[in-house]
C-alpha positions as CSV (number, residue, x, y, z in Angstrom):
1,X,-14.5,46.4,6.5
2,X,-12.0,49.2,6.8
3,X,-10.4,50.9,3.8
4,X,-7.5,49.5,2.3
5,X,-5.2,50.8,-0.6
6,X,-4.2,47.2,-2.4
7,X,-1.3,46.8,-4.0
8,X,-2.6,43.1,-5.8
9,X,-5.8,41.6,-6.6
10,X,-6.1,37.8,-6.4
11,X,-9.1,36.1,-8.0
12,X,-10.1,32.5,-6.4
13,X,-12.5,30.7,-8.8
14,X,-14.0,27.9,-6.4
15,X,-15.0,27.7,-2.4
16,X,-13.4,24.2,-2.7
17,X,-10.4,22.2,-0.8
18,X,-7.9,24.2,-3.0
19,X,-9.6,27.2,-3.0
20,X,-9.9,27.3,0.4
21,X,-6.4,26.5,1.1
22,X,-5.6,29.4,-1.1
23,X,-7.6,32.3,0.5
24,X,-6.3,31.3,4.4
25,X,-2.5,31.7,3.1
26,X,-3.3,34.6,0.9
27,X,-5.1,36.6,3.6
28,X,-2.2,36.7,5.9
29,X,-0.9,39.3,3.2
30,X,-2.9,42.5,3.8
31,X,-1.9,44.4,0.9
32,X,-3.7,41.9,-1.6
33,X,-7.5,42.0,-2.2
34,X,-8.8,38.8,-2.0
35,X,-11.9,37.7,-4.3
36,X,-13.3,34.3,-3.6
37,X,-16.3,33.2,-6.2
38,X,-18.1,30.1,-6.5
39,X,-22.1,29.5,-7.3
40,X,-22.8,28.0,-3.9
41,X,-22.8,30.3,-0.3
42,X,-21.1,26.9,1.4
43,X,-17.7,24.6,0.8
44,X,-18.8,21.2,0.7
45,X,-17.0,18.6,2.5
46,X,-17.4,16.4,-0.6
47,X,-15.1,13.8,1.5
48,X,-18.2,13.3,4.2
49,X,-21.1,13.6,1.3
50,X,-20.9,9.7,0.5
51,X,-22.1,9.5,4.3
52,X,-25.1,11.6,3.4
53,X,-26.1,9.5,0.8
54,X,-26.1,6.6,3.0
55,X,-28.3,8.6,5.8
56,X,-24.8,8.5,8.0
57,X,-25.0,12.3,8.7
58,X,-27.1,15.0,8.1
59,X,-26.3,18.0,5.5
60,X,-25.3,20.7,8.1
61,X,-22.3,18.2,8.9
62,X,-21.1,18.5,5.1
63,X,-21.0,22.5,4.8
64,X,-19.4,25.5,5.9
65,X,-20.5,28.6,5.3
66,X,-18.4,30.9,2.9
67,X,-19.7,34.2,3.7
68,X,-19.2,33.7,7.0
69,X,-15.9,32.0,6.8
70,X,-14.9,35.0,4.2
71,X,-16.2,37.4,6.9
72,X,-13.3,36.7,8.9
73,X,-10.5,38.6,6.6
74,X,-10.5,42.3,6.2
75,X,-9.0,41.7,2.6
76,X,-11.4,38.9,1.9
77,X,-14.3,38.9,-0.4
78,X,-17.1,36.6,-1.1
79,X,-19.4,36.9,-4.2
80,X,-22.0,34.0,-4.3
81,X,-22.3,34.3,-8.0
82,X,-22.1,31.7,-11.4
83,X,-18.8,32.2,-13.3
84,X,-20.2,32.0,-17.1
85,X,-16.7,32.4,-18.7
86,X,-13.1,33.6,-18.5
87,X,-11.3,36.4,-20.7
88,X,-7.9,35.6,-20.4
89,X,-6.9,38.6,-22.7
90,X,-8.6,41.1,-20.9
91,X,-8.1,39.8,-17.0
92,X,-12.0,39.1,-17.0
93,X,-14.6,37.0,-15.4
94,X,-17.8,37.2,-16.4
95,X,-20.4,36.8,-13.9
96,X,-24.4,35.7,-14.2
97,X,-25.1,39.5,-12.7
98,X,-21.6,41.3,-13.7
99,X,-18.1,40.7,-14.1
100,X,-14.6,41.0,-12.1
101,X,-11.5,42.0,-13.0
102,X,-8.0,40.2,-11.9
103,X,-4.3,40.3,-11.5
104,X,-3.5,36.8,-10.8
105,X,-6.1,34.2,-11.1
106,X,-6.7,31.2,-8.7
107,X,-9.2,28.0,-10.8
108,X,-9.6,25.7,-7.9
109,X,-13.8,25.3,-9.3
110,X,-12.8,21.1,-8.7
111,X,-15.1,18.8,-10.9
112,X,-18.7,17.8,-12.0
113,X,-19.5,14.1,-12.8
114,X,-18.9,13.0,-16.5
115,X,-21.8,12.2,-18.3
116,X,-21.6,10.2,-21.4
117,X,-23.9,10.5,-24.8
118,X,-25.7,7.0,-23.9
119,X,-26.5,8.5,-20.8
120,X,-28.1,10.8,-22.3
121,X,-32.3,9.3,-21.8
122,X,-32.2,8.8,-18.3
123,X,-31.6,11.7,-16.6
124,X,-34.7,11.8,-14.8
125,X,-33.5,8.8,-12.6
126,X,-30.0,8.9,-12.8
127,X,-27.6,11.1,-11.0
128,X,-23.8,12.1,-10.1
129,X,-22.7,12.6,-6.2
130,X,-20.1,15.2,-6.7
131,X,-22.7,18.1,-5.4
132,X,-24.6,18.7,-2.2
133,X,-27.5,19.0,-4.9
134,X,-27.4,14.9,-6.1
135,X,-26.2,13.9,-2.4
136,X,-29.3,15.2,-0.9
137,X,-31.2,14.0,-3.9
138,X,-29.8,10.4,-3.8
139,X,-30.3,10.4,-0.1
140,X,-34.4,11.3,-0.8
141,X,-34.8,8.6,-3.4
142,X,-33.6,5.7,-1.1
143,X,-35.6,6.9,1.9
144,X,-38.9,7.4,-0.2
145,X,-37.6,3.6,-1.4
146,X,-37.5,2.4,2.0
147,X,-40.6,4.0,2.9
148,X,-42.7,2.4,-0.1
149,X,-41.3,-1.1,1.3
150,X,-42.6,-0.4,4.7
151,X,-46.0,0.5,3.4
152,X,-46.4,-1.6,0.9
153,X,-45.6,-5.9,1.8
154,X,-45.7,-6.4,-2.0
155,X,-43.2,-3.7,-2.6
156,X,-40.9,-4.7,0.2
157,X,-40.8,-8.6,-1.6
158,X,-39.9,-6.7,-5.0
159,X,-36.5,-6.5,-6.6
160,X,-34.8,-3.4,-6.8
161,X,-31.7,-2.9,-8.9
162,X,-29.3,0.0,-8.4
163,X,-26.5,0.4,-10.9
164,X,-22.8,2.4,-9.6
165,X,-21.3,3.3,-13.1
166,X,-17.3,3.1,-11.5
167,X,-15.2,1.1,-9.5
168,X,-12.7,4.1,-8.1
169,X,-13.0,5.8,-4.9
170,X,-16.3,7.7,-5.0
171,X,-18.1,4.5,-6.9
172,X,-17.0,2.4,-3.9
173,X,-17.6,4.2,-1.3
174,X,-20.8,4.9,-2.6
175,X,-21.9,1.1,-3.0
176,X,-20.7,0.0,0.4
177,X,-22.4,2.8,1.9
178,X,-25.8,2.2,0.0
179,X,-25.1,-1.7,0.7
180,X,-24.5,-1.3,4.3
181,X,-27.7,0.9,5.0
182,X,-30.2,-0.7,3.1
183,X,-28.9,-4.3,5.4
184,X,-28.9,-2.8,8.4
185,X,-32.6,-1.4,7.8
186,X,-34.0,-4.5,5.9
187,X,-32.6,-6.4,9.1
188,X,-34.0,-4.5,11.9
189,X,-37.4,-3.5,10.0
190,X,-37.7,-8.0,9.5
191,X,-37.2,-7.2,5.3
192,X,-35.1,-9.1,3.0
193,X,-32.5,-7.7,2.1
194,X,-32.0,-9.7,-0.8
195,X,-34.5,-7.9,-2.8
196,X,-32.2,-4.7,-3.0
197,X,-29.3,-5.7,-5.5
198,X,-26.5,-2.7,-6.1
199,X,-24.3,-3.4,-9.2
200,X,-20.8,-1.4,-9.2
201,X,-19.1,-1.4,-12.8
202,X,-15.6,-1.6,-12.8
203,X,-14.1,-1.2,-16.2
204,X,-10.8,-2.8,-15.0
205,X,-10.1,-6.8,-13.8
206,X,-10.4,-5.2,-10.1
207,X,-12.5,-2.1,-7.6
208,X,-10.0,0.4,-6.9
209,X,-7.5,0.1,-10.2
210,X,-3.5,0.9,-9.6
211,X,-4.0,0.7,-5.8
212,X,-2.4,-1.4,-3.6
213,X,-3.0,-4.9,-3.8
214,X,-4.0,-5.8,0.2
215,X,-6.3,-2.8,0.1
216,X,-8.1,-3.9,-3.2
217,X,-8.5,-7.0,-1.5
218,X,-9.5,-5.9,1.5
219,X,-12.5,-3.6,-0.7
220,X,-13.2,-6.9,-2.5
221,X,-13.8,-9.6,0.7
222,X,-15.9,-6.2,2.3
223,X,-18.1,-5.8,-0.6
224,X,-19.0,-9.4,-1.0
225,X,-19.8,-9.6,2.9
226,X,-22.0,-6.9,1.7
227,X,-23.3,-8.6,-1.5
228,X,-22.6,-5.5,-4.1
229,X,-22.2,-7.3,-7.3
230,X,-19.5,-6.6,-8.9
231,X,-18.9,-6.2,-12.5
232,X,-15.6,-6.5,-13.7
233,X,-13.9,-5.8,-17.1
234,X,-16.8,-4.6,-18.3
235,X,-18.2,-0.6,-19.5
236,X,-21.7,0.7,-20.3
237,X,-21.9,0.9,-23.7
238,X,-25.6,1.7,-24.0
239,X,-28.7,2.0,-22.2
240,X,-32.1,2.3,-22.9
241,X,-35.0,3.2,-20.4
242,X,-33.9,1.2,-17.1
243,X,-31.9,-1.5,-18.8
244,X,-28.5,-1.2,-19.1
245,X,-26.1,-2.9,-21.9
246,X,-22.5,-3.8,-21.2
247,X,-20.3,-4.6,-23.4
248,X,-19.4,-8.3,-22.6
249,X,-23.3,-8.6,-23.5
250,X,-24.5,-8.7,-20.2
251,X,-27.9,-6.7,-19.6
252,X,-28.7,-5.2,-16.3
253,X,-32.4,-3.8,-15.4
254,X,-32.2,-1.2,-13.1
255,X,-34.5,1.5,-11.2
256,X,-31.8,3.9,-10.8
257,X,-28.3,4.7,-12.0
258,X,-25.5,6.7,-10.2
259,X,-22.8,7.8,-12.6
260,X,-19.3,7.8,-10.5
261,X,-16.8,6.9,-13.5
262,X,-15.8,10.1,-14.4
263,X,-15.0,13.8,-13.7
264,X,-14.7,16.8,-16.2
265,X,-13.7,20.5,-15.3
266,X,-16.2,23.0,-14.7
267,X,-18.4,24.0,-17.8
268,X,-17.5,27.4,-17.9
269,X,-13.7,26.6,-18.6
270,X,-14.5,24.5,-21.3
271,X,-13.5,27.3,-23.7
272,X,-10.6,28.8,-21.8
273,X,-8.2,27.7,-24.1
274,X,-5.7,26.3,-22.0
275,X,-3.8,23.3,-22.6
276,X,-4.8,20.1,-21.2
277,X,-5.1,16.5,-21.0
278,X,-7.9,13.8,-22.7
279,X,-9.7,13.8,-19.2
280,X,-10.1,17.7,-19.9
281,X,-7.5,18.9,-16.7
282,X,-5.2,21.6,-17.4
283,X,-1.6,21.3,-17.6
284,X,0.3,23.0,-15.2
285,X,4.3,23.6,-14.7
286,X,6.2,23.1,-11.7
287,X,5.0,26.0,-9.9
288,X,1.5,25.2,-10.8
289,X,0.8,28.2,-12.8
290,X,-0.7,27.4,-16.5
291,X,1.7,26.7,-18.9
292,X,0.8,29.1,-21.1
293,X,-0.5,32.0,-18.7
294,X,2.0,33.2,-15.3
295,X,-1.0,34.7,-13.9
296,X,-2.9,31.9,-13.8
297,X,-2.7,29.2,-10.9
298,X,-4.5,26.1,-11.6
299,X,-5.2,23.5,-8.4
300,X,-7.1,20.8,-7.4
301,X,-8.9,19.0,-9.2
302,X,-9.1,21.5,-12.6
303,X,-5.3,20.6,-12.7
304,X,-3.4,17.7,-14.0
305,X,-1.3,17.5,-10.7
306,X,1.8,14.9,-10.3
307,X,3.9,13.8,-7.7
308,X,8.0,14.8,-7.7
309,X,8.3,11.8,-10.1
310,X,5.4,12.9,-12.6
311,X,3.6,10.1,-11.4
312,X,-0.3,11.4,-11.7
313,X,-1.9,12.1,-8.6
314,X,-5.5,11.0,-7.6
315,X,-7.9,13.8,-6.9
316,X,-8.0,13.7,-3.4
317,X,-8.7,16.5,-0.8
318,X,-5.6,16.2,0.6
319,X,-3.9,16.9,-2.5
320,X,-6.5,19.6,-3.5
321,X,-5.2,21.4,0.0
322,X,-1.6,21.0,-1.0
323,X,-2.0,22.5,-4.5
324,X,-4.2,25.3,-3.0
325,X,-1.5,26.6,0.1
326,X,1.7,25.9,-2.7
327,X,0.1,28.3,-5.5
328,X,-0.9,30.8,-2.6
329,X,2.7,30.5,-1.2
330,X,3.9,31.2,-5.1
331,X,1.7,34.4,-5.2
332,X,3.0,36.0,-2.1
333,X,6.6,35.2,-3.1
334,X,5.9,36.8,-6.6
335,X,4.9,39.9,-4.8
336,X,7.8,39.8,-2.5
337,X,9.9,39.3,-5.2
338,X,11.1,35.9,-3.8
339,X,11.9,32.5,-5.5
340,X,8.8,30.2,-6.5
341,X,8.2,27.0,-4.8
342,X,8.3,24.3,-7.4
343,X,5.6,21.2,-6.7
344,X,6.1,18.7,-4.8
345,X,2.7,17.0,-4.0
346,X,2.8,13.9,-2.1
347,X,-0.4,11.3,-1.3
348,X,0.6,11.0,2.5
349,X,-2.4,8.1,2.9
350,X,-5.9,7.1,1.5
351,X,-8.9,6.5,3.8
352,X,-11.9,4.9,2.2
353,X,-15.4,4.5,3.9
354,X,-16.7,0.9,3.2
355,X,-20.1,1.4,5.2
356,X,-21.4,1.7,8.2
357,X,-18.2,1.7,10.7
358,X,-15.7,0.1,8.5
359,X,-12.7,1.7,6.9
360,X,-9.5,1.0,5.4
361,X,-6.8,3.0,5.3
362,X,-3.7,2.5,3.2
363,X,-0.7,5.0,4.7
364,X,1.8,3.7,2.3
365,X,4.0,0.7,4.0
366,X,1.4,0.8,7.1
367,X,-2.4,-0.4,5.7
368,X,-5.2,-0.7,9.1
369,X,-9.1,-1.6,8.4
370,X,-12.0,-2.0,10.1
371,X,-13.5,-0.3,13.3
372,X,-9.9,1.6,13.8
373,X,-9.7,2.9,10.3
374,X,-12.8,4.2,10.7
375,X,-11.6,6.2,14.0
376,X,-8.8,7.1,12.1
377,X,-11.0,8.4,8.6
378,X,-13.3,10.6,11.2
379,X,-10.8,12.3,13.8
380,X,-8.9,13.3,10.2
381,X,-12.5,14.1,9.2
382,X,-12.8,16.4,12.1
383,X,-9.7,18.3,12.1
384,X,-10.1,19.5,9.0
385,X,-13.6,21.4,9.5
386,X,-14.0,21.9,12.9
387,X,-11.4,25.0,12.9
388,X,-13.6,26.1,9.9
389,X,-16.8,25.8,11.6
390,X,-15.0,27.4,14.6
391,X,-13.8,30.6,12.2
392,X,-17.3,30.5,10.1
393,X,-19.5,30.7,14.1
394,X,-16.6,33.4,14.8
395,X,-17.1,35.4,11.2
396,X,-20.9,35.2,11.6
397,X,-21.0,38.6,13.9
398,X,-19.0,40.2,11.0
399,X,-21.8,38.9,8.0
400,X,-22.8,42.0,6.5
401,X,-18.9,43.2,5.5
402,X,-19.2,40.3,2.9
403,X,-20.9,40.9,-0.6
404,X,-23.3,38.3,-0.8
């Protein structure tokens, strides 16, 4: 990397959709120094990991490399280290092996699954799917599943319960997808499908809640042609071993549980002191710095975003982009002593995977499903990573200028 006198340095906290976003608008300004940090060496394409879970695609399909995307920028820095906690007082991160000092500070470290107290007994079959980590993992446990039934005729003739704790985005997608692959093997491999029964939880009277109306009933009619059983107006209020309890009385036996109800900041901001809302995101103003700290840019999913009309908006990767280029676009004009931008997010369309090749997509006054949608979900898909996997192939020849 060549020598460089920098005027600014910008932290980014987070190799994800918003912190991405941020570090490609912030490196066209060579007189900041760039610091992107996150735990993992790769940005995960959480929008394509329901597809791994379901054995759609393989994991080198859901990554991009972040030294090698870093490795691109002469004012760019990646440190693959574990953010412990943030001084605000003193500018400070500390660091599993060190710390780093800042100017202006990017969060864009998204969100882990919720877990819940009653949850609290069975985590050793029970997982979330915001990670690459429980992707792959879920992925394993249904093909060592499937490969039991093959081998074994009185496994294959057993009933096998999986339980989808959520009825939003992720938990649908996730049950279609599960659904769809376990049919499509039980019918070409002469099984029964009926012995694999996936129960989604929705705590509201339908999947989906506060969507529109055609595409919740489009979810609905495609989840019953699957046969997930769906639970409505109901939550888990307690579980014990692999039984769950709601709390309309029903009880569910289950083998495995996938939590997808809930999302919470990162750990290590749990003390940051920030303000923020009951579902633990930060409040941001207009310009989406924290409300109580200028040099602090909060985005994605860390932040409580809204639309022009403070209507909340849903944690998308669309959105996550759009909150990571604005709060770059707000550093540089801070440094150029320009104007801020004030926010003005807008949800430009949904597209939700409903197994196998089946989408719907609502765009707003234009909603398409089926075999299209599912063109549409993948060539969007596509032209998001594939000029990153073009820039991370291209910033491989320059790897050892990154600090890994």
């Amino acid at each position: 990397m060549r020598q460089h006198l920098f005027d600014h340095h910008v932290v980014i906290l987070g190799g994800s959709y918003a912190g991405i976003a941020a570090m490609r608008r912030l490196s066209k300004n060579p007189k900041l120094k760039i610091t992107l940090i996150d735990q993992h060496p790769y940005h995960y394409l959480q929008t394509e990991g329901y597809e791994l879970i379901s054995s759609n695609t393989s994991f080198e399909e859901t990554i991009v490399s972040l030294p090698s995307l870093c490795a691109n920028y002469d004012n760019v820095t990646f440190k693959h280290r574990k953010v412990l906690s943030v001084e605000l007082a003193n500018k400070r991160i500390l660091l599993n092996d060190g710390e780093e000092s800042y100017d202006t500070l990017v969060l864009a470290l998204g969100s882990v699954t919720k877990r819940f107290e009653c949850d609290s007994n069975v985590y050793n079959y029970s997982l979330g799917a915001k990670s690459l980590r429980g992707s792959l993992k879920l992925n394993q446990f249904f093909q060592d599943e499937l490969y039991k039934r093959l081998e074994s005729d009185k496994k294959a003739k057993e009933n096998f319960n999986i339980i989808v704790g959520g009825a939003g985005l992720s938990g649908v997608e996730i049950a279609a997808g599960m659904q769809h692959f376990f049919n499509h093997y039980y019918r070409s491999n002469a099984l029964s499908c009926a012995t694999l029964h996936i129960h989604l939880i929705a705590s509201r009277d339908t999947v989906l809640n506060g969507m529109n109306e055609r595409i919740i009933r489009i979810t609905t009619k495609r989840l019953e042609k699957l046969r997930v059983k769906v639970h409505t107006n109901c939550r888990i209020a307690s579980i014990y071993k692999h039984e769950t309890l709601l709390n309309n009385g029903e009880k569910i036996p289950f083998d495995f549980m996938i939590f997808a109800g809930g999302t919470m900041p990162a750990p290590c901001l749990e003390t940051l002191g920030l303000k923020h809302t009951k579902r633990g995101q930060f409040v941001v103003d207009r310009y989406l710095r924290a409300t109580e700290n200028n040099s602090i840019y909060i985005v994605g999913d860390t932040a409580a975003l809204s639309d022009k009309k403070g209507n909340p908006l849903p944690p998308t990767a669309q959105i996550a982009i759009q909150s990571g280029t604005l709060a770059a676009e707000n550093i540089l004009c801070t440094q150029t002593k320009k104007s801020l931008k004030k926010s003005n997010l807008k949800l430009q369309g949904i597209a939700i995977a409903l197994g196998g090749r089946y989408a719907v997509i609502d765009f707003g006054t234009l909603h398409i499903d089926g075999y299209s949608a599912y063109l549409v979900k993948k060539i969007i898909e596509r032209l998001y990573k594939w000029p990153l996997w073009w820039l991370a192939y291209r910033g491989f020849k320059n790897i050892d200028s990154c600090e890994i």
